[in-house]
N, C-alpha and C positions, 0 to 999 in steps of 0.2 A: 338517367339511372347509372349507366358505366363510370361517371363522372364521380358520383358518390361512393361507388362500390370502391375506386380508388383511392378516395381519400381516406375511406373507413381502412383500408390494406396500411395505407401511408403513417394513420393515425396507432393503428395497433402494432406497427414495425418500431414506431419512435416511442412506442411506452414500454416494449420489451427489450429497451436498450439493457439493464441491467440484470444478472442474475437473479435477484431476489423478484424482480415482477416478473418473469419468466414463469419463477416456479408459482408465483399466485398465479397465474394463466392455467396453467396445467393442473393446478389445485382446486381453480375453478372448473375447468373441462371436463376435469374427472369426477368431480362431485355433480356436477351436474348429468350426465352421462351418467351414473352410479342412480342419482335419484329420476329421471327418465325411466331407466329399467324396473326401478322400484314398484311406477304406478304402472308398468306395463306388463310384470310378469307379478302377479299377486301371488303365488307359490312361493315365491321367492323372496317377499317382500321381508318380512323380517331377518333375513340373510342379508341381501342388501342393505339393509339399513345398519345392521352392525357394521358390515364393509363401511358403509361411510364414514362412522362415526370412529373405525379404529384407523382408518385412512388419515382423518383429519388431524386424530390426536397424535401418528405417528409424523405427518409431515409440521406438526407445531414443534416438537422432539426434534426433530430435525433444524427446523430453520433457528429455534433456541440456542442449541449446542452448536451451530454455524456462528450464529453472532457471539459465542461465548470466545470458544476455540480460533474460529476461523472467519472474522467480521470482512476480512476486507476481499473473501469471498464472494459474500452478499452484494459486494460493492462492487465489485467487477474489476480491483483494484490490484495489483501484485506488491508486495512488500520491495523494497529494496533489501537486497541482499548485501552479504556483510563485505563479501569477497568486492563487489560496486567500489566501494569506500576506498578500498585498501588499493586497490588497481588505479584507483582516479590519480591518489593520495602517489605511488608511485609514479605515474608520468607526469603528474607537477613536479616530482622533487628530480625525476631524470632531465625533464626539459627548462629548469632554470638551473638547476647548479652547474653546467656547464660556465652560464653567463654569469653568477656569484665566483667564478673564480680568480678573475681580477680582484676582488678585493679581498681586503685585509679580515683576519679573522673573525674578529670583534666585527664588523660589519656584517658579515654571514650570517653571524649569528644575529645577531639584531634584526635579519632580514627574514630569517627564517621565522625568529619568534613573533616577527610581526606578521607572519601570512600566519601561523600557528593562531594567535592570538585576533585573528579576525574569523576564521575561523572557529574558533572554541565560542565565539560571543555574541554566532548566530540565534536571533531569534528572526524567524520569518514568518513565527503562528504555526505553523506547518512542524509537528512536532516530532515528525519521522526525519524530515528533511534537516531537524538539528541536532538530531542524533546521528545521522550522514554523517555532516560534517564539523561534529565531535569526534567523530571516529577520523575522518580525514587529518583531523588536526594531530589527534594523538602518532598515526600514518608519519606523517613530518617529523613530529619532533623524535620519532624513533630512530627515521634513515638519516634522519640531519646531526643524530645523536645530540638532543639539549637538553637531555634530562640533567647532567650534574655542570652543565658551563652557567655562566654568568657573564652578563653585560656590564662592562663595567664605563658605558657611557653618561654622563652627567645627562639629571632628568629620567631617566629611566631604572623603575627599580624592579629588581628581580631577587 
């Protein structure tokens, strides 16, 4: 018996890994709890039952405007923030252009536009993580200033 009662603990631990089964847990506990007292205080019964039913339509309201507003809530997930990008985006460009300084202009630039341009042309599926680093990208070509230069190596058009 101890054996089972730990797996049922082990079982209910790994299904309320995420936000949104949490709140069905507690959605379920309390509705259930709620319709318990129901059949057990009959004075009260139609009280309770409104309780439940305004219970349920306010926690549907809620997890609604969660997934509308605030999905990755539900998901247990945190957004990447914009400030991520921009900060990453500077220690690539502080920790190579020391070593882009041997060469020659036109090659910096080429060098830049081509981390720039591996980035910009990320697809990984992952449609946050290409918008990272689109942002990362745009990062570069700011501090590396390549908005108005041009390549002017054969093969390569800009």
């Amino acid at each position: 018996m101890p054996e089972t009662n730990t797996t049922t603990r082990t079982e209910l631990i790994e299904a309320v890994k995420r936000p949104i089964n949490f709140m069905v847990m507690v959605l379920l506990m309390v509705e259930a709890l709620l319709g318990t007292m129901a059949f057990q205080f009959v004075e009260f019964r139609q009280t309770l039952i409104w309780v439940i039913i305004i219970f349920f339509a306010a926690f549907t309201l809620i997890v609604v405007s969660l997934g509308i507003w605030r999905p990755e809530v539900l998901q247990g997930t945190k957004n990447w923030d914009r400030s991520f990008s921009d900060r990453l985006a500077d220690d690539i460009y502080f920790a190579v252009e020391g070593y882009l300084e041997n060469l020659s202009d036109q090659e910096k630039i080429e060098a830049w536009l081509s981390l720039s341009d591996v980035l910009k042309t990320q697809d990984s599926g992952n449609e946050e993580f290409d918008v990272f680093c689109k942002r990362m990208s745009s990062r570069i070509e700011k501090k590396a200033e390549l908005k108005n230069k041009k390549v002017n190596i054969p093969g390569i058009i800009r």
